[in-house]
MMTF fields as JSON, N, C-alpha, C and O atoms, coordinates in Angstrom:
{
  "mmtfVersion": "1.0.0",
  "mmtfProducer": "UNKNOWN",
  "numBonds": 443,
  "numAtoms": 444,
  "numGroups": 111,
  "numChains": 1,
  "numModels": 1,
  "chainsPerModel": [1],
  "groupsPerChain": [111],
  "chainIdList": ["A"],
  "bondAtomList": [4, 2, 8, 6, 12, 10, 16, 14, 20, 18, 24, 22, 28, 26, 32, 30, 36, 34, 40, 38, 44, 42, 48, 46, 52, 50, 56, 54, 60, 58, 64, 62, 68, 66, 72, 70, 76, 74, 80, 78, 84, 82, 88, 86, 92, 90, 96, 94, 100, 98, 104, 102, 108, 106, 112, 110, 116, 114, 120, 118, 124, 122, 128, 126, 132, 130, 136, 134, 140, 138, 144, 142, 148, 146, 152, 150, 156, 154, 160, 158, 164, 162, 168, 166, 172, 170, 176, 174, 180, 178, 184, 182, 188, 186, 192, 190, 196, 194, 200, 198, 204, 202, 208, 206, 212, 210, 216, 214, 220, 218, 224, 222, 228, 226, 232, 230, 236, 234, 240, 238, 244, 242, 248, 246, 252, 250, 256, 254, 260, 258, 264, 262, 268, 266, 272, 270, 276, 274, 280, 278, 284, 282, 288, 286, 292, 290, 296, 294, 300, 298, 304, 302, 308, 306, 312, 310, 316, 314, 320, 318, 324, 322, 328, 326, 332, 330, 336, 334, 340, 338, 344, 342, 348, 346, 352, 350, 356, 354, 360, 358, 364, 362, 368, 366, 372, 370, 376, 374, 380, 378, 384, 382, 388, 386, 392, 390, 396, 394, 400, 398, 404, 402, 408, 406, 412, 410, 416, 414, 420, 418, 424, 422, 428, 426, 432, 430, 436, 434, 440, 438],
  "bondOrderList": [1, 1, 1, 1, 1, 1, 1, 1, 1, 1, 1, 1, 1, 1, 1, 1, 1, 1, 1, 1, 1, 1, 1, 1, 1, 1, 1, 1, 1, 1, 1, 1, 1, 1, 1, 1, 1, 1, 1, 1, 1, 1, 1, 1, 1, 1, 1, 1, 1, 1, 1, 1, 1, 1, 1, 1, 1, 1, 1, 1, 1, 1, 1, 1, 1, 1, 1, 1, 1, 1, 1, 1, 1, 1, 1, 1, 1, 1, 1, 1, 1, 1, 1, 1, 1, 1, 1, 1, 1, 1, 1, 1, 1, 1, 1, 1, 1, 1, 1, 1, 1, 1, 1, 1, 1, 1, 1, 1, 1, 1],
  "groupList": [{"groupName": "UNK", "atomNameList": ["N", "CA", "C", "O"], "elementList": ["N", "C", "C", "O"], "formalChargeList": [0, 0, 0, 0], "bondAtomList": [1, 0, 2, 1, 3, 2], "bondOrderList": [1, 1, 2], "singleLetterCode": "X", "chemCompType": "L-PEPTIDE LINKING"}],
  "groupTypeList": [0, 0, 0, 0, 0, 0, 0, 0, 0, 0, 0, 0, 0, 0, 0, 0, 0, 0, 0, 0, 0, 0, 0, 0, 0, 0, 0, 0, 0, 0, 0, 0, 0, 0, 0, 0, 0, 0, 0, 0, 0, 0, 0, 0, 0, 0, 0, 0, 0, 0, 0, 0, 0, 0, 0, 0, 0, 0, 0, 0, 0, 0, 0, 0, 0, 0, 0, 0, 0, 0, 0, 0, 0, 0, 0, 0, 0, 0, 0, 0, 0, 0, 0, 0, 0, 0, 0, 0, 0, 0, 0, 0, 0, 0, 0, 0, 0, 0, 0, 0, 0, 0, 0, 0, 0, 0, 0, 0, 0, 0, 0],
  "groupIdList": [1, 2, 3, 4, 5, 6, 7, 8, 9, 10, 11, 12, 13, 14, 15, 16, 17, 18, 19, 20, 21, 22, 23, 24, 25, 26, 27, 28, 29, 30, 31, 32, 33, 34, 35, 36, 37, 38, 39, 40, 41, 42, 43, 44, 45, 46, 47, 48, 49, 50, 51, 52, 53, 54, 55, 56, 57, 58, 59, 60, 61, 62, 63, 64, 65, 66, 67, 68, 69, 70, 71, 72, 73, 74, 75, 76, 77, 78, 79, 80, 81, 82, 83, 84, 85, 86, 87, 88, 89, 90, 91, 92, 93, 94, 95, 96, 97, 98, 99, 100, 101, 102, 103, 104, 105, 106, 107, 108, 109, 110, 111],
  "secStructList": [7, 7, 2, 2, 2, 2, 2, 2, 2, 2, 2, 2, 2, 2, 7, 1, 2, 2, 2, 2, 2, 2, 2, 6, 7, 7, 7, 4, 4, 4, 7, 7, 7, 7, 7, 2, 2, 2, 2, 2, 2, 0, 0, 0, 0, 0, 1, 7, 2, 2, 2, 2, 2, 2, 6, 1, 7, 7, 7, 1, 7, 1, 2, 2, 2, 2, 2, 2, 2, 2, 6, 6, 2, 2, 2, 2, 2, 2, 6, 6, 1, 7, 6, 6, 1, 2, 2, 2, 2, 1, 7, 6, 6, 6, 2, 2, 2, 2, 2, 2, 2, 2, 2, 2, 2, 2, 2, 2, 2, 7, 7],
  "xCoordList": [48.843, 48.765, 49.555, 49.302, 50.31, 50.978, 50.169, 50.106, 49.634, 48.955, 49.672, 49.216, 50.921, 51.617, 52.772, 53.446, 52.467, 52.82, 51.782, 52.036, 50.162, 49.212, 49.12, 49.075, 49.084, 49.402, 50.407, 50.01, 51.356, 52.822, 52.244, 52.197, 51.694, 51.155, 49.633, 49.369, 49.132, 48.434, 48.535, 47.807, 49.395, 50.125, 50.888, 50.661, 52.009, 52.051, 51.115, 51.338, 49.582, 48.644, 48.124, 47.665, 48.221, 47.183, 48.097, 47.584, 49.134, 50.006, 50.876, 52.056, 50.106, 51.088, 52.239, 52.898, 52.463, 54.372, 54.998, 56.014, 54.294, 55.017, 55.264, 56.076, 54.206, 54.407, 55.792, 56.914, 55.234, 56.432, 57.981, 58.796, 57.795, 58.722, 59.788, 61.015, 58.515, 59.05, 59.118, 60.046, 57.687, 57.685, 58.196, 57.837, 59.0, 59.88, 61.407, 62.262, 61.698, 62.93, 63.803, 63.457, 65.245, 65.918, 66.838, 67.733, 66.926, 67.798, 69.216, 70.008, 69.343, 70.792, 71.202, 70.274, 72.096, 72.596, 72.0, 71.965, 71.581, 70.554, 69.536, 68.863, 68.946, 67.326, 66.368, 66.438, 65.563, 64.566, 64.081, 63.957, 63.649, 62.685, 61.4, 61.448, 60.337, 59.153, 58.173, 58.618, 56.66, 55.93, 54.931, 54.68, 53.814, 52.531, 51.998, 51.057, 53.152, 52.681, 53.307, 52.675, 54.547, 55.216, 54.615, 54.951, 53.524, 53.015, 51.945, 51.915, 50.88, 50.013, 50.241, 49.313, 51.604, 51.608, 52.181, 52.477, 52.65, 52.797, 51.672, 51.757, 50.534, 49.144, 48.448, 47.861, 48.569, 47.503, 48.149, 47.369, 49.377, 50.298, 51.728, 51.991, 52.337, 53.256, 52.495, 52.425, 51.885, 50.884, 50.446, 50.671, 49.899, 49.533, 47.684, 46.974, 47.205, 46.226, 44.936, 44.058, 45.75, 44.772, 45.07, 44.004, 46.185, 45.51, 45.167, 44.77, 45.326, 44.545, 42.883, 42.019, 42.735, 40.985, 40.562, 39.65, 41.556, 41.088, 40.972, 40.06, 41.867, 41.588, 40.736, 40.616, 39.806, 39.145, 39.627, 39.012, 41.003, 41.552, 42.048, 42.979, 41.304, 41.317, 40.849, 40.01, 41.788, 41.191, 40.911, 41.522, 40.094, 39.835, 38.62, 38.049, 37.992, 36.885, 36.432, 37.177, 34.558, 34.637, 34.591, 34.805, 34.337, 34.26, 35.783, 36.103, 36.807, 38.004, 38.69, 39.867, 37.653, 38.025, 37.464, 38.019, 36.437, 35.421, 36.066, 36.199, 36.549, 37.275, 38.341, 38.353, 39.124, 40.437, 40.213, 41.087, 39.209, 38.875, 38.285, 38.58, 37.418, 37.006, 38.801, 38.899, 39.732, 40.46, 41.638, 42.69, 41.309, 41.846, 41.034, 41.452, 40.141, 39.108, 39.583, 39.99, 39.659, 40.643, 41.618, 41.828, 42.516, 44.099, 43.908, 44.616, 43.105, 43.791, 43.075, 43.276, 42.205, 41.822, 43.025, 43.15, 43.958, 45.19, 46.624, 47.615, 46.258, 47.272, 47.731, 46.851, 48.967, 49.239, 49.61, 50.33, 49.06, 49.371, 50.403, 50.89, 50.934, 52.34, 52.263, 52.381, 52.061, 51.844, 52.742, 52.674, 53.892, 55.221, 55.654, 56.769, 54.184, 54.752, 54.007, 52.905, 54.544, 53.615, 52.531, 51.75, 52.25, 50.709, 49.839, 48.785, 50.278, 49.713, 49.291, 48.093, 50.342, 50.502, 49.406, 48.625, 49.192, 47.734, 46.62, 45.6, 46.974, 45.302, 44.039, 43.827, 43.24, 41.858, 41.882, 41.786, 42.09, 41.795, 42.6, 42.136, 44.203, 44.81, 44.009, 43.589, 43.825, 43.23, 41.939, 41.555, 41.181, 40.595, 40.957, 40.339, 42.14, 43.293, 43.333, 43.2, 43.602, 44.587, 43.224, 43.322, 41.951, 40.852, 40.586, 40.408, 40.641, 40.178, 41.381, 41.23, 42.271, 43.561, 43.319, 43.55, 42.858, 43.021, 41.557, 41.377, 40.732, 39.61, 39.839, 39.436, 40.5, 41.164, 42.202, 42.972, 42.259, 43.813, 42.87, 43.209, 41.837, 41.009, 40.248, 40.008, 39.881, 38.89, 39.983, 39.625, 40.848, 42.149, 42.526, 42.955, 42.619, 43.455, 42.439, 42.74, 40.736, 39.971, 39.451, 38.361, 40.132, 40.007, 41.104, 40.737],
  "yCoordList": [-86.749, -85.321, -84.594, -84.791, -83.931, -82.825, -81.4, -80.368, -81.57, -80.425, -79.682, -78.703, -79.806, -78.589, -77.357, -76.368, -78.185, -77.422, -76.642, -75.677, -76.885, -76.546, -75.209, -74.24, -75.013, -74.168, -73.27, -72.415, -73.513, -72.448, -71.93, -70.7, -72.661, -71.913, -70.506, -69.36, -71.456, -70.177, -69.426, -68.505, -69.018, -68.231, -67.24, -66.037, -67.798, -66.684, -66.063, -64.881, -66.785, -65.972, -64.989, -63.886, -65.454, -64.571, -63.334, -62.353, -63.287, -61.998, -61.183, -61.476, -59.777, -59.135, -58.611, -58.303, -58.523, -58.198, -59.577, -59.68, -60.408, -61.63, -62.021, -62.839, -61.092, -61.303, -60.407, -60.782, -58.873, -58.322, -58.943, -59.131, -59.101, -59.911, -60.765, -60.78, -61.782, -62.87, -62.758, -62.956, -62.345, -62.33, -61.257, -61.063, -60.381, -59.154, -59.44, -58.748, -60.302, -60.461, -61.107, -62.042, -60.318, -60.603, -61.558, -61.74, -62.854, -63.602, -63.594, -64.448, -61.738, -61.604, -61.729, -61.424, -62.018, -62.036, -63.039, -62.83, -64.114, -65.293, -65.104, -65.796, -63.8, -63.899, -64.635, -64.665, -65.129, -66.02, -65.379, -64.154, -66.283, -66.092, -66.884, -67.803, -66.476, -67.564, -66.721, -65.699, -67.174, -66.707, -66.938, -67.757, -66.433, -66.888, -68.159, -68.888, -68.18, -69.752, -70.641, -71.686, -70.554, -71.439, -71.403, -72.473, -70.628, -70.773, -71.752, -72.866, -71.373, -72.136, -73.471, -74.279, -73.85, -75.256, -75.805, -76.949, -75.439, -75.551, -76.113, -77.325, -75.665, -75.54, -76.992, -77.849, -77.12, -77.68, -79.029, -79.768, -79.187, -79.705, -80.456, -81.65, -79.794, -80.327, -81.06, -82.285, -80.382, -81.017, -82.707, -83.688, -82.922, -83.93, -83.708, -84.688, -82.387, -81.839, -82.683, -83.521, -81.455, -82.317, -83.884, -84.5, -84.724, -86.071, -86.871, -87.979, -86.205, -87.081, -86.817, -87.508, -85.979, -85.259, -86.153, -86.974, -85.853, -86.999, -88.387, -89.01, -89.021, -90.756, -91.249, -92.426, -89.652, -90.377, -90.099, -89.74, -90.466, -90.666, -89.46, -89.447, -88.679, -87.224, -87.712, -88.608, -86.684, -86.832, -85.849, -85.84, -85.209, -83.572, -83.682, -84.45, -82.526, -82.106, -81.715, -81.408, -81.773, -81.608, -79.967, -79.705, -78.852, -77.549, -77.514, -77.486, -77.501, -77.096, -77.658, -77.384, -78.784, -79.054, -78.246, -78.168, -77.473, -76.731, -75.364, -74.819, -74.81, -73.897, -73.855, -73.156, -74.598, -74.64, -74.852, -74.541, -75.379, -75.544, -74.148, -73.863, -73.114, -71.975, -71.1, -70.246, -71.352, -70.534, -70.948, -70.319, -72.136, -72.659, -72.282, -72.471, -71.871, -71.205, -69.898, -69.594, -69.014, -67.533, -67.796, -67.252, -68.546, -68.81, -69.224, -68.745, -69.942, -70.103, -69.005, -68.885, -68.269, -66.505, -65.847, -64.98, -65.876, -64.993, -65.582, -64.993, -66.997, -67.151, -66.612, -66.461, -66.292, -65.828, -64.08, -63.381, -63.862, -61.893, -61.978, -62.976, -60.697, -60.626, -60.634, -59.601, -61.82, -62.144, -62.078, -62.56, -61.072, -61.219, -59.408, -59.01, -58.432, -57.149, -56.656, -57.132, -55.553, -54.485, -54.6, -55.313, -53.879, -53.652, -55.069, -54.995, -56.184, -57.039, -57.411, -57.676, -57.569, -57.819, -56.759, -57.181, -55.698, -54.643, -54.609, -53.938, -55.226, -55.809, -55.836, -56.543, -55.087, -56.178, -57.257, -57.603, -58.371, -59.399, -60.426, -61.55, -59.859, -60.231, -60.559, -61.666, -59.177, -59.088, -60.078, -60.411, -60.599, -61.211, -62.408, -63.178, -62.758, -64.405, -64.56, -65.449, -63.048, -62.936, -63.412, -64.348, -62.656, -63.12, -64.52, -65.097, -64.907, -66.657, -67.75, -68.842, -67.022, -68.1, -67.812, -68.76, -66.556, -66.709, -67.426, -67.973, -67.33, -67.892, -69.792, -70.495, -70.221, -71.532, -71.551, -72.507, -70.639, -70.862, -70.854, -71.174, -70.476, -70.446, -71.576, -72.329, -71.845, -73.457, -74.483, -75.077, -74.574, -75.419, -75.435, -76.556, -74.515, -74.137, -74.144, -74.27, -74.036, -74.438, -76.314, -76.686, -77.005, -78.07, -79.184, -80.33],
  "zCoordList": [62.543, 62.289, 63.376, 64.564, 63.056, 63.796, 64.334, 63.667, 65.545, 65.899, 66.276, 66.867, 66.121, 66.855, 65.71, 66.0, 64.222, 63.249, 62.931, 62.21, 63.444, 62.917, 63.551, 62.793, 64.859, 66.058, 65.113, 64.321, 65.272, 64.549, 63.443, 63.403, 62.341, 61.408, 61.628, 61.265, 62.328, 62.601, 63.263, 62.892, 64.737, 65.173, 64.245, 64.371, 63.081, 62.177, 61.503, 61.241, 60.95, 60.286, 61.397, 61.103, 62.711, 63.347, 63.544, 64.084, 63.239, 64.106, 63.328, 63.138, 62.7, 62.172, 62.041, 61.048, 63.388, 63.826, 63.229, 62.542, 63.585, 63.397, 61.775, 61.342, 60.92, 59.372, 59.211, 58.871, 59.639, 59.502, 59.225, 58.322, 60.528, 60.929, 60.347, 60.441, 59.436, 59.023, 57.31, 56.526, 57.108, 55.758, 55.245, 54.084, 55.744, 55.093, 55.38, 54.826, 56.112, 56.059, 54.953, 54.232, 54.932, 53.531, 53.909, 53.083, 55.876, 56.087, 56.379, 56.777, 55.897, 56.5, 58.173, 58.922, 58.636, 59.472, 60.691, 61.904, 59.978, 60.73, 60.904, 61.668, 60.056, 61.079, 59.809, 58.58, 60.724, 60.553, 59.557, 59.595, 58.263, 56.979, 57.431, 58.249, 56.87, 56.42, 55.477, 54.954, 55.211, 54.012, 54.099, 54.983, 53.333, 53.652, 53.13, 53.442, 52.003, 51.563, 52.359, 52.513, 53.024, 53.989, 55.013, 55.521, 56.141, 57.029, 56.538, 57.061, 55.379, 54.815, 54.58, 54.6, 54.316, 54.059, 54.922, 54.577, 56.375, 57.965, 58.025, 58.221, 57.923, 58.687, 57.795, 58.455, 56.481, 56.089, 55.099, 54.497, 55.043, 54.26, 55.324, 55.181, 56.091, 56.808, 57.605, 57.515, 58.423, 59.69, 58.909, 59.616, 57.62, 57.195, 57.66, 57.883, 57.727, 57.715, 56.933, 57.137, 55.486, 54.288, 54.224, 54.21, 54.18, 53.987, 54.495, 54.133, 55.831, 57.058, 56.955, 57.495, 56.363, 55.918, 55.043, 55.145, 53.861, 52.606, 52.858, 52.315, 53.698, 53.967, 55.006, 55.345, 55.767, 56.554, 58.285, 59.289, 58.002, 59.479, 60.478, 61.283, 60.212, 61.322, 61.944, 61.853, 63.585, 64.219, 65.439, 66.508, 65.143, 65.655, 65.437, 64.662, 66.462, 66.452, 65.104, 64.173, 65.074, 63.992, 63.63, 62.446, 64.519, 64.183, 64.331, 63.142, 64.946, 64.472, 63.255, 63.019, 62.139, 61.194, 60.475, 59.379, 60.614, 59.774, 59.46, 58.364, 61.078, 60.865, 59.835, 58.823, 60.187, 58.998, 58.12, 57.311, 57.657, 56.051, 55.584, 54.424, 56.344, 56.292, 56.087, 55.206, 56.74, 56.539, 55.669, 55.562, 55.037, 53.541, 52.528, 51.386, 52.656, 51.424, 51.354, 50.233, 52.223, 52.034, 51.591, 50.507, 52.023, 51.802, 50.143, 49.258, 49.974, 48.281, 47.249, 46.041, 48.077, 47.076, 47.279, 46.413, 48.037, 48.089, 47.345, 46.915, 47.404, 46.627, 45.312, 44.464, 44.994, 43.971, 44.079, 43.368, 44.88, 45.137, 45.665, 46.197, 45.545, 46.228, 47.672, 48.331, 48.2, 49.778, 50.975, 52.105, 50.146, 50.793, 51.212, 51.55, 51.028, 50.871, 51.736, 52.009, 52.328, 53.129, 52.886, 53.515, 51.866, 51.261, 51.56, 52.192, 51.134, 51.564, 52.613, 52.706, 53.956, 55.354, 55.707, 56.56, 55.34, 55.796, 55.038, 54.88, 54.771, 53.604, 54.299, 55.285, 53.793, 54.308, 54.674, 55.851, 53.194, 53.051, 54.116, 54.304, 55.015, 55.276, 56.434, 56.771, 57.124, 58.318, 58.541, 59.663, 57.032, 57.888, 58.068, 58.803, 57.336, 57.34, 59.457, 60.299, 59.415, 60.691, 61.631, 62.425, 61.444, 62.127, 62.563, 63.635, 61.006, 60.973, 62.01, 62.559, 61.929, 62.083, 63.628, 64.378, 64.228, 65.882, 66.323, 67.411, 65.446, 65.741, 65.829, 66.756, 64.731, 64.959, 65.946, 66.036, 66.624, 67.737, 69.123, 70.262, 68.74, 70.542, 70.188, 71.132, 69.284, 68.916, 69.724, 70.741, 69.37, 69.565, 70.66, 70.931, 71.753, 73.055, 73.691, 74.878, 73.471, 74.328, 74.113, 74.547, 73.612, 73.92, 74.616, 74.877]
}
């Protein structure tokens, strides 16, 4: 497992400049693109997250596994909205993405 894609991904959930940022950009002139589904599958999919969960062979604490699974249960109620727009990035619902994801970033950095 890659803990350090896991980190990057939630660093973008936790930080709204950083959605700004990323998830509004149109890529001209080199600047950096990404998305909420591309941070999401940073976190729970690149990392090798989920199938290191499914076969058993994680290996993390077990509340910073609890956490992320708490903030994969939000993540797939949002899937599908336009997760790529203002309105979104100030969402309620976003904010509390942004909550969960720093709450998994201090689980993580305090161990």
């Amino acid at each position: 497992m890659d803990i350090d894609l896991i980190i990057d991904g939630l660093n973008e959930l936790s930080d709204i400049n950083e959605q700004e940022r990323l998830w509004l950009s149109d890529g001209m002139g080199g600047k950096e693109v990404s998305s909420f589904d591309e941070a999401s599958e940073r976190i729970f999919s690149d990392s090798r997250f989920r199938s290191e969960c499914s076969t058993g062979a994680i290996q993390m604490e077990k509340m910073v596994i609890s956490k992320l699974w708490s903030l994969w249960q939000l993540l797939t109620k949002l899937s599908g909205n336009d997760v790529c727009s203002i309105k979104f990035i100030h969402s309620q619902k976003m904010n509390e993405v942004r909550i969960a994801a720093k709450e998994c970033l201090e689980i993580i950095s305090a161990q």
